[in-house]
C-alpha positions in Angstrom: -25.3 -13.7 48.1 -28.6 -13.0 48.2 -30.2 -9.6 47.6 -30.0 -7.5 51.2 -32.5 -4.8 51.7 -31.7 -2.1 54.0 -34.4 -1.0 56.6 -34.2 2.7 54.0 -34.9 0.7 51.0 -31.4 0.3 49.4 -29.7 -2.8 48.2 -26.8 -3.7 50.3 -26.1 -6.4 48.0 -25.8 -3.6 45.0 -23.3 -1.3 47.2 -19.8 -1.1 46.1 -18.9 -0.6 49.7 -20.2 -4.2 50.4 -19.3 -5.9 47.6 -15.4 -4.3 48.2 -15.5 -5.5 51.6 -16.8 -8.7 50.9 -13.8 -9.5 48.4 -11.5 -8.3 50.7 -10.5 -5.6 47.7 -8.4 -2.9 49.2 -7.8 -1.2 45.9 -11.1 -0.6 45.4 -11.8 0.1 49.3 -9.0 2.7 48.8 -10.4 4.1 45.5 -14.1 4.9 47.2 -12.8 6.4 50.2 -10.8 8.5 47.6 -14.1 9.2 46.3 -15.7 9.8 49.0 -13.2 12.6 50.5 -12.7 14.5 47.3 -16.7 14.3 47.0 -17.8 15.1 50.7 -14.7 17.5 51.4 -14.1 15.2 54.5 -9.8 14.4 54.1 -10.6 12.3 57.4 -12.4 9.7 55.4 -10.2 6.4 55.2 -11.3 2.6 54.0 -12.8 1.8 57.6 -15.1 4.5 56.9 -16.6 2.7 53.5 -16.3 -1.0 55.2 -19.5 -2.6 54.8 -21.3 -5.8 55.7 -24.6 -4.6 55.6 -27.3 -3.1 57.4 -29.0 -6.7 58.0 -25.8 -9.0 58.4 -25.6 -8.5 62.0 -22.0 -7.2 62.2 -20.4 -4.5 63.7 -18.8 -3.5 60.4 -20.5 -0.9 58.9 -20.1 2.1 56.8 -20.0 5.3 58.5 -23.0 6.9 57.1 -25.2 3.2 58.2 -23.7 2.8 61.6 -24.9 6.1 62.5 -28.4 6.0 60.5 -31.7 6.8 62.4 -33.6 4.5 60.3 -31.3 1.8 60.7 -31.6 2.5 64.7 -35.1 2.6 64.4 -35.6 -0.7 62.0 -33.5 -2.6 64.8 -35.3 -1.4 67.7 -38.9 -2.6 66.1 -37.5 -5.7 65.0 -38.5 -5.3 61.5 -37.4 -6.5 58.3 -36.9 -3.5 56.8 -39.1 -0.2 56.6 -41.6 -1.8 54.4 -43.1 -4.6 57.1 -43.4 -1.1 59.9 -46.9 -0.2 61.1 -45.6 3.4 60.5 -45.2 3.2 56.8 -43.8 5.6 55.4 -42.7 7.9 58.3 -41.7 11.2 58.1 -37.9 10.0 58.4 -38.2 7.9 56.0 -40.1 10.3 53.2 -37.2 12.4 53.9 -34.9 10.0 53.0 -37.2 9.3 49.7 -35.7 13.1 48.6 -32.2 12.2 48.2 -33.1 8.5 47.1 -35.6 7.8 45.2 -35.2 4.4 44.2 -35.1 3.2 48.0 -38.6 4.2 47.5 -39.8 2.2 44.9 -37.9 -0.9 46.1 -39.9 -0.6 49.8 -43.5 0.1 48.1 -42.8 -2.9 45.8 -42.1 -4.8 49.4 -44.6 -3.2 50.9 -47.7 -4.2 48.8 -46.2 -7.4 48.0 -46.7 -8.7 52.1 
C-alpha cells in the first residue's frame, strides 16, 4: 500500500488501527480497543471504534477519533490533499494539533516545501 498522509500530518499507512483492519486481524483489533479503554478510561470503546481505512481512502470506516476530526472535516471540504497543499498553512487548528503530535508536523512541512 502506499504511504497515506492524513489531512493532520500522520501516516495512515503507519497506524496499527489500519494496518489491523486492513488484515482483517480481530486479535489485534480486540487488543487495541483493549488498549484504548484501559488508556482513555472509556469501557464503551469496542473494535468498531479502532476500524480504520484511512482518512484519504474514501470510506465510511473510520476510527472514532478521525470520523469526528475537525481537520479532517476541514481538509475534505477544501478539497485538499492534506493540510500541507492549504492556502491556510499552518492554521491555528492545526498548530494545536502540532502539541500533542509533533511528528505530524514535520511530515506536512517536509510536504509543504517540497510543492
Amino acid at each position: 500500500m502506499d504511504r497515506m498522509v492524513a489531512y493532520c500530518g500522520i501516516i495512515c499507512t503507519d497506524c496499527p488501527g489500519l494496518i489491523a483492519t486492513q488484515a482483517d486481524d480481530l486479535a489485534e483489533l480486540e487488543r487495541l480497543a483493549e488498549h484504548s479503554r484501559q488508556e482513555y478510561h472509556r469501557p464503551e470503546i469496542t473494535i468498531t471504534w479502532v476500524m480504520c481505512d484511512g482518512c484519504l481512502s474514501g470510506s465510511q470506516r473510520k476510527c472514532a477519533y478521525c470520523a469526528e476530526c475537525g481537520i479532517r472535516q476541514c481538509g475534505e471540504a477544501r478539497s485538499i490533499e492534506n493540510c500541507a497543499f492549504c492556502d491556510e498553512y499552518a492554521c491555528e487548528k492545526l498548530l494545536d494539533f502540532f502539541k500533542l503530535v509533533p511528528q505530524a508536523q514535520v511530515v506536512l512541512d517536509e510536504i509543504h516545501a517540497a510543492r
